[in-house]
N, C-alpha and C positions, 0 to 999 in steps of 0.2 A: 660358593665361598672361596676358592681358589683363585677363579677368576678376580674376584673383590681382591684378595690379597695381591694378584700380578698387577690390579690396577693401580693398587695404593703402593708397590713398590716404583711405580714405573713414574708416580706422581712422585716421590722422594727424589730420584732419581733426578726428574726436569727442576726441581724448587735447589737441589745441589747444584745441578747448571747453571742458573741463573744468578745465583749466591758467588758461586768461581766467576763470572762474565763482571758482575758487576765489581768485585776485588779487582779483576784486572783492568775495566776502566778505570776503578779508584787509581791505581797505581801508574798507569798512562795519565791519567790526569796531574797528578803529581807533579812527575818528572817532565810535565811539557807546559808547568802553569808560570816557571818562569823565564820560559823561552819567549824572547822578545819575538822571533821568525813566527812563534805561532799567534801572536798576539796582532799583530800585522796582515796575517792570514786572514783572520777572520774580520778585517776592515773588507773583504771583498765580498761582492753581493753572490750571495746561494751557500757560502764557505761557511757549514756548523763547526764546531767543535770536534765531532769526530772526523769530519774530511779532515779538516786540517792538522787534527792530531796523525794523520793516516799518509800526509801529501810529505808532513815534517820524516816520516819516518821513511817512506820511499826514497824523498828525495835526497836526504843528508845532507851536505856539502852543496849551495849552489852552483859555486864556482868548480863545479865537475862539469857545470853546461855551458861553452860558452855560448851558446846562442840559448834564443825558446826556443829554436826549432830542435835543437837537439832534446831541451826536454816534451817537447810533444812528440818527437820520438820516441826515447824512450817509456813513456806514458803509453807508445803505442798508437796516437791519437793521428801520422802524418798518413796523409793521402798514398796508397800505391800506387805507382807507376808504372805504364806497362809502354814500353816500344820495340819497332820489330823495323828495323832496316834503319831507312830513311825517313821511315814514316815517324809524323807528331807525337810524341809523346799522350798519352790518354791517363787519366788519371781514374781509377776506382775504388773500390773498397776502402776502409780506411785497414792498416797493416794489423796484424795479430801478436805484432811482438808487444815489449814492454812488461811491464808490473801490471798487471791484471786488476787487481784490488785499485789501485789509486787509478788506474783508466774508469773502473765501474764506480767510484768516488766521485768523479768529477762529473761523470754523465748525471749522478747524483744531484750534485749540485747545480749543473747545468739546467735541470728540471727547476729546481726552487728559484733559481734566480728570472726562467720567466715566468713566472709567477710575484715576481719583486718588480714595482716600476725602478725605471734606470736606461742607461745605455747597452745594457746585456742584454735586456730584456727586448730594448728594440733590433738589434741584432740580432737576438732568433726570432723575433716576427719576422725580419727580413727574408731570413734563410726559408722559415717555416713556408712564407707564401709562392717563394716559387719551389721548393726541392721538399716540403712535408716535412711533419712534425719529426720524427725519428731523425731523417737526416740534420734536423736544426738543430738537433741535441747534441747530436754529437759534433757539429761545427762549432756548438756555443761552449760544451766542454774543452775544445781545441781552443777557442780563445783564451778558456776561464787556467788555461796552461800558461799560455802564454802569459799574462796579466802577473799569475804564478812569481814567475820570475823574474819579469820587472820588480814587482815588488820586493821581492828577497835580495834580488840582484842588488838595488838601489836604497835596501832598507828602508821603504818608503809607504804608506798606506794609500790604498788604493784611494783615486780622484774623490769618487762619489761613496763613501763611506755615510755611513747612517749613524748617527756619533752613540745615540739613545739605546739601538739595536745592537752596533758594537758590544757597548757597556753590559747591554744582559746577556749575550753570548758568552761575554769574558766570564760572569757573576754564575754565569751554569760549568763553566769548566773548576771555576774555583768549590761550587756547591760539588761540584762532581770527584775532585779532588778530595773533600772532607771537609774542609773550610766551614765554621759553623755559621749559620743565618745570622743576617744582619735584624735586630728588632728596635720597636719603637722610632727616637727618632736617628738612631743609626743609617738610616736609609742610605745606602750609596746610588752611584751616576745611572745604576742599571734600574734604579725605582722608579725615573723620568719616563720608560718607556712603558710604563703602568698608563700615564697619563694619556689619554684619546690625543689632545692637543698636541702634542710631542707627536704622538705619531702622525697626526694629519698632516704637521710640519715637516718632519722628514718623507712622507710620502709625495707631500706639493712639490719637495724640492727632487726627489727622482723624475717624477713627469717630469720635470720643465729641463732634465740632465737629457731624457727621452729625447724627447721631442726636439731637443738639440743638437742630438744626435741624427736623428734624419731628416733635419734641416742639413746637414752638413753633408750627409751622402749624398741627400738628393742634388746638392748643387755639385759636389766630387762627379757622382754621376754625370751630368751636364758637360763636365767643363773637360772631363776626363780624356788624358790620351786614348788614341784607338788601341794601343796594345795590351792584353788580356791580360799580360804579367803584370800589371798593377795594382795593385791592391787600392782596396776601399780605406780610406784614413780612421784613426781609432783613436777616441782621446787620450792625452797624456794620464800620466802616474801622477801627484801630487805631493808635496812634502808636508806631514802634517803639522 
């Protein structure tokens, strides 16, 4: 009998946690559902509602970064470097500084986004096939940084935004906020992604952003100066 009762306090106990957890999504939601910064965020592919509630609150202020590299620093996300005399620079690990939570955020989303067709998503195939899945992850969260801040920087939503997918993302942070459902034929912009068709259309249009995408490295590739320090070309930010 005791036992029965440590169990059923211990059950009270985790239904109280959960009760406090979800209050204070309610109240993150809130306070971040009329922030234009997060509404933008989440035009980017892998970016839920709670990354971006979680990126907004790390990051504050964009213009504390003047570069992305400074915020994939900070993120913790930039390659260490190691050099000894004369010798070339070697680059390994990626660094342990940064916000820890919005580093393990973005690896987050770096996962869902390949899992989304798109230009991100051919980027970590990229990486995946020659350096393996873990490292692509985390080179794909170092982009989804960068992109980050473009976006903020520029107030602008990302190129390849899903307009459908947007709209229900936005339509769970307002449900999540308290916001009461929309019924009948109230239906708003986020009930289009109910529709197969809607999504088949947004889906056709990430491949074809794909595969555009490495149409364009492969001929980068090709045409590319010999020296390393080049980077691979990324498509632009969009105004929408």
């Amino acid at each position: 009998m005791d036992e029965r009762i440590r169990i059923d306090q211990r059950l009270h106990e985790l239904d109280g946690v959960a009760e406090n957890l979800q209050q204070v999504k309610r109240v993150l939601a809130q306070s971040a559902i009329q922030d234009d910064r997060l509404r933008k965020l989440l035009t980017i592919t892998g970016i839920n509602t709670t990354v971006a509630i979680g990126l907004i609150s790390a990051i504050g202020d964009i213009a504390r970064f003047r570069s992305p590299e400074k915020l994939v620093s900070y993120f913790g996300l930039n390659p260490s470097v190691y050099q000894s005399g004369l010798q070339p620079a070697k680059h390994g690990h990626i660094s342990k500084r940064g916000r820890s939570y919005a580093h393990a955020m973005l690896v987050e989303a770096a996962w869902a986004a390949a899992q989304t067709a798109g230009p991100v998503r051919a980027f970590f195939l990229r990486v995946r096939d020659r350096r393996g899945q873990q490292i692509a992850a985390v080179a794909t969260a170092r982009k989804l940084a960068i992109i980050v801040w473009h976006v903020l920087t520029r107030n602008e939503a990302f190129a390849w935004d899903r307009p459908a997918l947007t709209a229900r993302k936005t339509r769970e942070l307002e449900l999540q906020a308290g916001m009461p459902a929309r019924r009948g034929s109230r239906k708003g912009s986020a009930a289009a992604y109910n529709l197969k068709s809607v999504r088949d259309l947004e889906r056709a249009a990430g491949e074809q952003a794909e595969h555009a995408y490495q149409r364009l490295f492969s001929r980068w590739k090709q045409a590319r100066p010999q020296a390393s320090a080049v980077r691979a070309p990324w498509p632009p930010i969009r105004t929408p």
